[in-house]
FITI-798657 format. One record per residue (C-alpha): residue number from 0; residue in one letter; z, x negated, y negated. Coordinates in steps of 0.5 Angstrom, whole numbers, plus 2048, in hexadecimal, padded with zeros to 3 digits. Layout:
N
+------+------+-----+------+-------+
| zapa | keti |  up | east | north |
+------+------+-----+------+-------+
|  NUM |    a |   Z |    X |     Y |
...
+------+------+-----+------+-------+
END
This chain:
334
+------+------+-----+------+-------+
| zapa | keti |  up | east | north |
+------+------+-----+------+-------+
|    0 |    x | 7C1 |  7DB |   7FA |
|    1 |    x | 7BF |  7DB |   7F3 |
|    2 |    x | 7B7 |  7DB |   7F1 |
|    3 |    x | 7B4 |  7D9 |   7EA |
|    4 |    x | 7AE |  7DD |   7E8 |
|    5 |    x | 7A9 |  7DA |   7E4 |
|    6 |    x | 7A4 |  7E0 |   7E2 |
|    7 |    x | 7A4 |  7E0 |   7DA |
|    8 |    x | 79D |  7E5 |   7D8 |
|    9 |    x | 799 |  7E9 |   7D8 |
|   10 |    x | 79C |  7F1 |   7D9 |
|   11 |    x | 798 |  7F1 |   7DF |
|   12 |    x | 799 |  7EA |   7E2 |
|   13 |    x | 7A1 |  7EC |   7E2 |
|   14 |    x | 7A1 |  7F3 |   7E4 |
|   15 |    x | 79D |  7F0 |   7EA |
|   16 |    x | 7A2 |  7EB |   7EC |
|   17 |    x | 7A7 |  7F1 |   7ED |
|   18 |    x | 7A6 |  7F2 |   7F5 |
|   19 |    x | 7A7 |  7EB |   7F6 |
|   20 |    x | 7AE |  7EB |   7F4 |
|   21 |    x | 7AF |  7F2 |   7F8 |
|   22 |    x | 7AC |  7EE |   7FE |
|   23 |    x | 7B0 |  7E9 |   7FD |
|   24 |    x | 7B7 |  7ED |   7FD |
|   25 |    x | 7B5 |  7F1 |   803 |
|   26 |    x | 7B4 |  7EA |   806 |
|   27 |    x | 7BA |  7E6 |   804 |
|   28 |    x | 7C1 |  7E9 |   804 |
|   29 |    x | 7C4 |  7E7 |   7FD |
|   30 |    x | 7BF |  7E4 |   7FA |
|   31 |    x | 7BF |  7E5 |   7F1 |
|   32 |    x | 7B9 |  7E3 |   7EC |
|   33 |    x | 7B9 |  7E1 |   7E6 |
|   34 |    x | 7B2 |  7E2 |   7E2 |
|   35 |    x | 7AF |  7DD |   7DC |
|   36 |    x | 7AB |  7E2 |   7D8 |
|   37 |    x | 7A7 |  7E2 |   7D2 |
|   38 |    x | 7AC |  7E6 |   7CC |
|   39 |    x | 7A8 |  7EB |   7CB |
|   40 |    x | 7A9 |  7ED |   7D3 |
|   41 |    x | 7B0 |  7EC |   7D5 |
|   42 |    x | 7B1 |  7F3 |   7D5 |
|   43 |    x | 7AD |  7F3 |   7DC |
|   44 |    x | 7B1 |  7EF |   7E1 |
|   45 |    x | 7B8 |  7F2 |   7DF |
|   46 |    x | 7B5 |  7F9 |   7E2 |
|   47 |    x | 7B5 |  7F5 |   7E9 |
|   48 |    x | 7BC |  7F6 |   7ED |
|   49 |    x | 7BA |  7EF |   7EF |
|   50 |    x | 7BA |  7EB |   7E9 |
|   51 |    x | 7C1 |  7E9 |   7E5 |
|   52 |    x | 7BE |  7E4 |   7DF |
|   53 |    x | 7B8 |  7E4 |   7DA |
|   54 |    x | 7B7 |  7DE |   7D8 |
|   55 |    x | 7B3 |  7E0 |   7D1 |
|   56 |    x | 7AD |  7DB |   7D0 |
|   57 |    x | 7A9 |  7DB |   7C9 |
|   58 |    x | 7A3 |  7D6 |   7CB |
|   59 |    x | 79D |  7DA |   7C7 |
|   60 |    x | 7A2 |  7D9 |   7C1 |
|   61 |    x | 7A4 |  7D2 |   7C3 |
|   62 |    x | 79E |  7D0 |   7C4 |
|   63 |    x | 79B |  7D2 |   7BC |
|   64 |    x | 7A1 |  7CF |   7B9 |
|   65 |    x | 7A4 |  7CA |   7BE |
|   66 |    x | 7A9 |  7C6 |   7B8 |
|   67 |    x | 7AC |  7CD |   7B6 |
|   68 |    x | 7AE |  7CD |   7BE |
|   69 |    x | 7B1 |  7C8 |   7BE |
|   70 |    x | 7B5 |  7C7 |   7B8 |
|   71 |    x | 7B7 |  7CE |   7B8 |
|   72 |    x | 7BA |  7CD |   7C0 |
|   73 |    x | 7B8 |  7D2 |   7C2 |
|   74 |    x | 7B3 |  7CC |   7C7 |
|   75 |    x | 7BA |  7CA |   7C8 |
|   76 |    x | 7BE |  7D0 |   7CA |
|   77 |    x | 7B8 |  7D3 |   7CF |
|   78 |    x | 7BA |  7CB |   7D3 |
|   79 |    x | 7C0 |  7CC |   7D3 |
|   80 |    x | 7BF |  7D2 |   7D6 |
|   81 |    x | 7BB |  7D0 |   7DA |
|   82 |    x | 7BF |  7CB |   7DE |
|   83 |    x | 7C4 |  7D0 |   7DF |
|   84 |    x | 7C4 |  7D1 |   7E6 |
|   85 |    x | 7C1 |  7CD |   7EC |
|   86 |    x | 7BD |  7D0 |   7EF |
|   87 |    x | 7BB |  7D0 |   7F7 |
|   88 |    x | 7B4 |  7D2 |   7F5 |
|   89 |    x | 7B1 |  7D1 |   7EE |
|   90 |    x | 7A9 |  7D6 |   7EF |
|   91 |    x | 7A4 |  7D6 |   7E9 |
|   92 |    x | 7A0 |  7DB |   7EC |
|   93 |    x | 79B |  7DB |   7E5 |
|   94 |    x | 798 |  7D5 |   7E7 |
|   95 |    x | 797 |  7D1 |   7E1 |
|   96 |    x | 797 |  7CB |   7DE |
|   97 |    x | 79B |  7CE |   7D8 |
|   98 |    x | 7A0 |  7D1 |   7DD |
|   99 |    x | 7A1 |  7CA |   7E1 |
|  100 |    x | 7A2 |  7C6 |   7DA |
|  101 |    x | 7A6 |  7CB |   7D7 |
|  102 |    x | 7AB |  7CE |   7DD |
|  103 |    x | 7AA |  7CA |   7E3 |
|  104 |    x | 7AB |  7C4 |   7E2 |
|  105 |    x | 7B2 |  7C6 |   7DE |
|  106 |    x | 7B5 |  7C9 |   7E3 |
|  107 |    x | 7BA |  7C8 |   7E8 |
|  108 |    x | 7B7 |  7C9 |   7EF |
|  109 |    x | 7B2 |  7C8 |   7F4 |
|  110 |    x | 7AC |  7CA |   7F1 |
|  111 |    x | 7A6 |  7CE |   7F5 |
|  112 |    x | 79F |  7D2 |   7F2 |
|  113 |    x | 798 |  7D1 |   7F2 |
|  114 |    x | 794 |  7CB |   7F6 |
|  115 |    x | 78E |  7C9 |   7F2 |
|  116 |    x | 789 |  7CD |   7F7 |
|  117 |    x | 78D |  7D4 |   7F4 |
|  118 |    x | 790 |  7D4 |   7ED |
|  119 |    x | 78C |  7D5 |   7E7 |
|  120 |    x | 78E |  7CD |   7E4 |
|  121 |    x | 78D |  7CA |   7EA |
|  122 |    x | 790 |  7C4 |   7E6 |
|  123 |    x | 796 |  7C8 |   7E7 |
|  124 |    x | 797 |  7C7 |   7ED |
|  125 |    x | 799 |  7BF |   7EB |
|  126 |    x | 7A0 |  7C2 |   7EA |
|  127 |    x | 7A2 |  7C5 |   7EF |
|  128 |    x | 7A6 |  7C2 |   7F5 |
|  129 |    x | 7A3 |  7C7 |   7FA |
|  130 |    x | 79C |  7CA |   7F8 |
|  131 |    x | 79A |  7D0 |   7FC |
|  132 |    x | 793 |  7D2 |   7FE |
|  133 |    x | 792 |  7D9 |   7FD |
|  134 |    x | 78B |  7DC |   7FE |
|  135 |    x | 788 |  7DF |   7F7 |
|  136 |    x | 783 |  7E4 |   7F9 |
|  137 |    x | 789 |  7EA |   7FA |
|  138 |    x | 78C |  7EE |   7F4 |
|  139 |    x | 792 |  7EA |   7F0 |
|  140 |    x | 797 |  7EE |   7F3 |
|  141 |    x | 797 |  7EC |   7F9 |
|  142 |    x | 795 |  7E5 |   7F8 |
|  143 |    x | 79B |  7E3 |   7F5 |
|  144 |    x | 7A0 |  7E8 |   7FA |
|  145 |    x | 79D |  7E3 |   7FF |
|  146 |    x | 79E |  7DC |   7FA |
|  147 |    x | 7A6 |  7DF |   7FA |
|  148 |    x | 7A6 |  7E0 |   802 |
|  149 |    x | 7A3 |  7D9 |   803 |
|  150 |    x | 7A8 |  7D6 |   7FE |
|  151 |    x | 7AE |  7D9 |   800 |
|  152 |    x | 7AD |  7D9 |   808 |
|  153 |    x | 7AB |  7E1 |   80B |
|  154 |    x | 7A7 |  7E5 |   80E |
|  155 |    x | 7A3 |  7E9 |   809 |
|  156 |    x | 7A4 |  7F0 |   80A |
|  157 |    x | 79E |  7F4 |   80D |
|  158 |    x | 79F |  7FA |   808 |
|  159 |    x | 79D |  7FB |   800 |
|  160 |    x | 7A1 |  7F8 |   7FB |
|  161 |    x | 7A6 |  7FB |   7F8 |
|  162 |    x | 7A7 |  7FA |   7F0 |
|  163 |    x | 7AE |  7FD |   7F1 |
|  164 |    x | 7AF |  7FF |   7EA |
|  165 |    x | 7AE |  806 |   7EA |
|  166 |    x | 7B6 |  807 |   7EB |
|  167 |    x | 7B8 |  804 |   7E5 |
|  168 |    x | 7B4 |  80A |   7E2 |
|  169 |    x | 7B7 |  80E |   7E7 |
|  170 |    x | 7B9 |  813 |   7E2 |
|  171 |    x | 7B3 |  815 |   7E0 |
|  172 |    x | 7B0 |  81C |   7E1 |
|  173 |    x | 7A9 |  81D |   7E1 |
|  174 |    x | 7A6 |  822 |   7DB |
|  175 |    x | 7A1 |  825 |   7DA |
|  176 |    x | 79C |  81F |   7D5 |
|  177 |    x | 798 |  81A |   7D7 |
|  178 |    x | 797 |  814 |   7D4 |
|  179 |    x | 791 |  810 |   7D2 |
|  180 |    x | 792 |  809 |   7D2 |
|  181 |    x | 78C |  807 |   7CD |
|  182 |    x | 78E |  801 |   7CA |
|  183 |    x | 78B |  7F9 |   7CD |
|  184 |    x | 78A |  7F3 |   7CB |
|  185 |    x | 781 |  7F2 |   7CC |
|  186 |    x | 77C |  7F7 |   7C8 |
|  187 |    x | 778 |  7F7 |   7CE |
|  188 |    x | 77F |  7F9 |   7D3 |
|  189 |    x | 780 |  7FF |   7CE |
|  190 |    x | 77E |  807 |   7D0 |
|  191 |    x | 77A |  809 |   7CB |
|  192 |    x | 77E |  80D |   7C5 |
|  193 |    x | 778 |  813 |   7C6 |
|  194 |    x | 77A |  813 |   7CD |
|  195 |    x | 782 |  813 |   7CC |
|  196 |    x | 780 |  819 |   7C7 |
|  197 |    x | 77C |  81D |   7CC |
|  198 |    x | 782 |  81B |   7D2 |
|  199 |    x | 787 |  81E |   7CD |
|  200 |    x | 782 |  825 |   7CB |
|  201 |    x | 782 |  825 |   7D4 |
|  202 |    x | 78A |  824 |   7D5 |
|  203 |    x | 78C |  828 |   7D0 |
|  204 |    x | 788 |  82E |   7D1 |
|  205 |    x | 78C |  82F |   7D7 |
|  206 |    x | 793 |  82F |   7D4 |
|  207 |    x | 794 |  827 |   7D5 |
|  208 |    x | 798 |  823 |   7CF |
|  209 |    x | 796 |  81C |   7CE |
|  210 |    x | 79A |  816 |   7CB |
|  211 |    x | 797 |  810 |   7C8 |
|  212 |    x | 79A |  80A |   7C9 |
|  213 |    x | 798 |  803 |   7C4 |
|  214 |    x | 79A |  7FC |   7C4 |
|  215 |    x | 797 |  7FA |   7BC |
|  216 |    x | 794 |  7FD |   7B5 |
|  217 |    x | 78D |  7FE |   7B8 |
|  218 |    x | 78F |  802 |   7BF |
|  219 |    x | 794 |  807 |   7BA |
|  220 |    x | 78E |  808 |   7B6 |
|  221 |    x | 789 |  80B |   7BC |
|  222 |    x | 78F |  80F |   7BF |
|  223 |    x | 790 |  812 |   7B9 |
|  224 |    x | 788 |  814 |   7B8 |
|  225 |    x | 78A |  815 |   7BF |
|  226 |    x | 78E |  81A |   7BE |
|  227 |    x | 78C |  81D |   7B8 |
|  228 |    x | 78C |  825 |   7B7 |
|  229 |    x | 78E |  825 |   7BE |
|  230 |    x | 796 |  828 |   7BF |
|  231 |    x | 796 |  826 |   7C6 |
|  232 |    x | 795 |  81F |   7C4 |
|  233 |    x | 79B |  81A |   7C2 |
|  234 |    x | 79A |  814 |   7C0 |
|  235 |    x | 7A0 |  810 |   7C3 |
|  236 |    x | 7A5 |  80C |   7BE |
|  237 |    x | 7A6 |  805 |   7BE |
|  238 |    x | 7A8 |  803 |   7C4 |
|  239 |    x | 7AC |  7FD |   7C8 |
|  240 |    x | 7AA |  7FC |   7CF |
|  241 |    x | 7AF |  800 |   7D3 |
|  242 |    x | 7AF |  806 |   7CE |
|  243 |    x | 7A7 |  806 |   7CF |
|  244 |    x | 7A9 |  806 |   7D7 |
|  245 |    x | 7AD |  80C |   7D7 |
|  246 |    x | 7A8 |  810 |   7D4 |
|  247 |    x | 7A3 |  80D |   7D9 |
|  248 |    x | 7A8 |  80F |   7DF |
|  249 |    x | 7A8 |  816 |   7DC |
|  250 |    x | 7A2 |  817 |   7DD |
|  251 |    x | 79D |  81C |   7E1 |
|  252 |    x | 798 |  817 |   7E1 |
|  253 |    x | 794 |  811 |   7DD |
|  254 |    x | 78D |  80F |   7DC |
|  255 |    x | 78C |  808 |   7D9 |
|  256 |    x | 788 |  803 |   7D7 |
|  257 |    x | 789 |  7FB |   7DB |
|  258 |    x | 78F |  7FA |   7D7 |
|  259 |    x | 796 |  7F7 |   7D8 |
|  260 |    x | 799 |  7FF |   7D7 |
|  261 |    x | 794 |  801 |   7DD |
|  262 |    x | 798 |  7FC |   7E1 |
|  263 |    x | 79E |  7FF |   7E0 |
|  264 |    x | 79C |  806 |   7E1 |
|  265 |    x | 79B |  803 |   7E9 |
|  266 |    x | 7A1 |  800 |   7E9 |
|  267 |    x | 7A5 |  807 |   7E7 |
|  268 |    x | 7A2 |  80B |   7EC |
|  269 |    x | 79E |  810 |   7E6 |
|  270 |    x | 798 |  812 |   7E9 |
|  271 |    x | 792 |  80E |   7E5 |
|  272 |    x | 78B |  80D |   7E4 |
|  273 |    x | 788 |  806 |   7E2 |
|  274 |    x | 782 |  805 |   7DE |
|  275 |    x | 77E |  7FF |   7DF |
|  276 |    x | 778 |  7FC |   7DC |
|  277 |    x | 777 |  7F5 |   7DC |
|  278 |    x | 77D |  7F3 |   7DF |
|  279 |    x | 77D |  7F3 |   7E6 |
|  280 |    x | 782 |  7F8 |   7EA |
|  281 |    x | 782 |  7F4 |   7F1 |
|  282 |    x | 788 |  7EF |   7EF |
|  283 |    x | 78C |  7F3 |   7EA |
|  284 |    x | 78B |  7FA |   7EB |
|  285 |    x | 78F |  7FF |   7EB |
|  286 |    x | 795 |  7FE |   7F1 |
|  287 |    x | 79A |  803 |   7F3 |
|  288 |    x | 79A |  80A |   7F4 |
|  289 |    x | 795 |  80E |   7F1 |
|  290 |    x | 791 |  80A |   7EE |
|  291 |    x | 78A |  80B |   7ED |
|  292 |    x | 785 |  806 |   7EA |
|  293 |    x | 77C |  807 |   7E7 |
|  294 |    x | 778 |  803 |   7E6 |
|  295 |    x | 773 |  804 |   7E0 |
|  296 |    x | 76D |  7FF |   7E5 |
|  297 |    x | 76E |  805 |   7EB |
|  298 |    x | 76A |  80A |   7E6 |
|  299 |    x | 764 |  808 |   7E3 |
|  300 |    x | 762 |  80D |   7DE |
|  301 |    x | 763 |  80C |   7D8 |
|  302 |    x | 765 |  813 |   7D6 |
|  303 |    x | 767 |  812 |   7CE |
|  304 |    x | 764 |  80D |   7CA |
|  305 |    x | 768 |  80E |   7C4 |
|  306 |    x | 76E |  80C |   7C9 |
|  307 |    x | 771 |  803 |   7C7 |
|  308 |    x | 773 |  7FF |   7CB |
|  309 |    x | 76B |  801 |   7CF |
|  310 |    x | 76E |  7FE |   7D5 |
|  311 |    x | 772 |  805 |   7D6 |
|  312 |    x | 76C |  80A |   7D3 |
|  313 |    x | 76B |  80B |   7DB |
|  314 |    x | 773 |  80D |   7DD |
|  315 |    x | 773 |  814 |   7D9 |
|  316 |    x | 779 |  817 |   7D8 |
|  317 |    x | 776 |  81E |   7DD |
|  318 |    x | 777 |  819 |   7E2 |
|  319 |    x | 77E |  816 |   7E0 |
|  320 |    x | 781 |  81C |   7E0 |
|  321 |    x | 780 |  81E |   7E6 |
|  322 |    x | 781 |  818 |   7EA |
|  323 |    x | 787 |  818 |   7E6 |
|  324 |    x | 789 |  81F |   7E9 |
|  325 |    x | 788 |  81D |   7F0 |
|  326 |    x | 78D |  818 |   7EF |
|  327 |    x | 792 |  81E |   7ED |
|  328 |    x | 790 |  822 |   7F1 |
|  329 |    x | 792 |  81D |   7F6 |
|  330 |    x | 798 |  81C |   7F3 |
|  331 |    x | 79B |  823 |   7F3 |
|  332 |    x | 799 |  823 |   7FA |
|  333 |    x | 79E |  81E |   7FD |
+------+------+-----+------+-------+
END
């Protein structure tokens, strides 16, 4: 059976549609996947031992210059890809209009996703010839490892999902640093820089290295004050995706923000601490094992007025980092 994977973005949304396939290939014997992705990802289905192709997509691109993308080929030549291979089930897990208009209809192969009632452009469900209804009050994960069930015809499996990618990393030892992933995209969903300083002065002080990831010029900038005059602090090189999840493999362990990187530290396994302000964890929280999540509304006080965003003053770092060595603890345990 050949499958096609429609999930082109966030970081997050992709990493979550890996147990589906892991499922899946327990399920039906033989069955492959090829993946449309938004080009700045395509680095993650190709860690699934499942998934043969990446069909590279630029719709974020395409859309602020739709001439260029259309006399450059570069329309053509992602159609031409597209049509490839038939398909014995084409799946749109990302359950938007664009996802339907862009991918869906281009491909060959009977077409499942979302019903009206489930996905998150109803109108999207117009497209598909077989629509699902999937209950939406449950975490992400397991919505879309239930859409793949019902579209591909077996019984989901009781357990937890697996992401299996950690064996594509399966060289990686673990060292002894931790990295802090403190970059995003909102205001209000970043710790406040104060607070990451005073993590630091905590981790450090009992012998812990730390590395800093960043994504863009004002992420680098707060790492470097991050790690100013600090020896056991290293700001991370410009790094691509897959580079970037060694270092997170590596690890002993990770606190980070609602970000695609934290994400990802669940889906290899590396103990993580995920931070919440105004996001809620319940639908995509952390995933796996040894993950841990706070969320800055379970502590009222608020404990240092100089702390921005204010919507974190209440989740000092005290607290962080003794939730965070509790799940170590656990880790070092098993």
């Amino acid at each position: 059976m050949k499958v096609l994977v429609v999930k082109t973005s966030s970081m997050g949304d992709i990493i979550h549609t890996l147990p589906a396939l892991t499922d899946a290939m327990r399920a039906i014997e033989g069955i492959r996947f090829d993946w449309v992705v938004e080009e700045g990802f395509q680095e993650i289905p190709s860690w699934h031992s499942a998934v043969d192709r990446v069909i590279p997509v630029a719709i974020r691109r395409w859309r602020k210059s739709p001439v260029q993308a259309w006399r450059s080929g570069q329309w053509q030549t992602y159609k031409e890809q597209l049509a490839a291979c038939q398909y014995d089930a084409v799946i749109d897990a990302q359950g938007l209009l664009k996802s339907a208009l862009l991918v869906v209809i281009n491909a060959r192969g009977p077409s499942y996703g979302l019903d009206k009632n489930s996905a998150n452009e109803s109108l999207a469900s117009r497209f598909y010839q077989h629509p699902i209804q999937v209950a939406k009050n449950q975490h992400a994960i397991e919505r879309t490892r239930q859409l793949f069930a019902q579209s591909l015809h077996y019984e989901l499996p009781k357990e937890r999902g697996e992401f299996a990618i950690a064996a594509h990393f399966a060289g990686a030892a673990k060292r002894d640093y931790l990295v802090f992933n403190h970059g995003t995209t909102r205001f209000d969903k970043h710790y406040p820089e104060v607070y990451w300083q005073q993590l630091i002065t905590l981790a450090t002080a009992q012998g812990w290295k730390i590395k800093l990831p960043w994504g863009n010029d004002k992420e680098l900038a707060r790492a470097r004050r991050l790690a100013a005059n600090n020896s056991l602090v290293t700001v991370l090189d410009k790094l691509n995706l897959s580079a970037i999840a060694e270092v997170i493999a590596c690890a002993a362990g990770c606190i980070s923000v609602d970000t695609g990187l934290s994400h990802l530290s669940a889906a290899l396994d590396t103990p993580n601490l995920t931070l919440f302000g105004p996001t809620d964890p319940g639908l995509v929280g952390g995933y796996g094992k040894y993950q841990g999540v706070l969320l800055a509304a379970n502590y009222p006080q608020a404990m240092e007025e100089r702390a921005e965003p204010a919507v974190f003053r209440s989740l000092v770092p005290k607290i962080v980092w003794c939730e965070f060595e509790m799940i170590l603890k656990i880790k070092q345990e098993q």
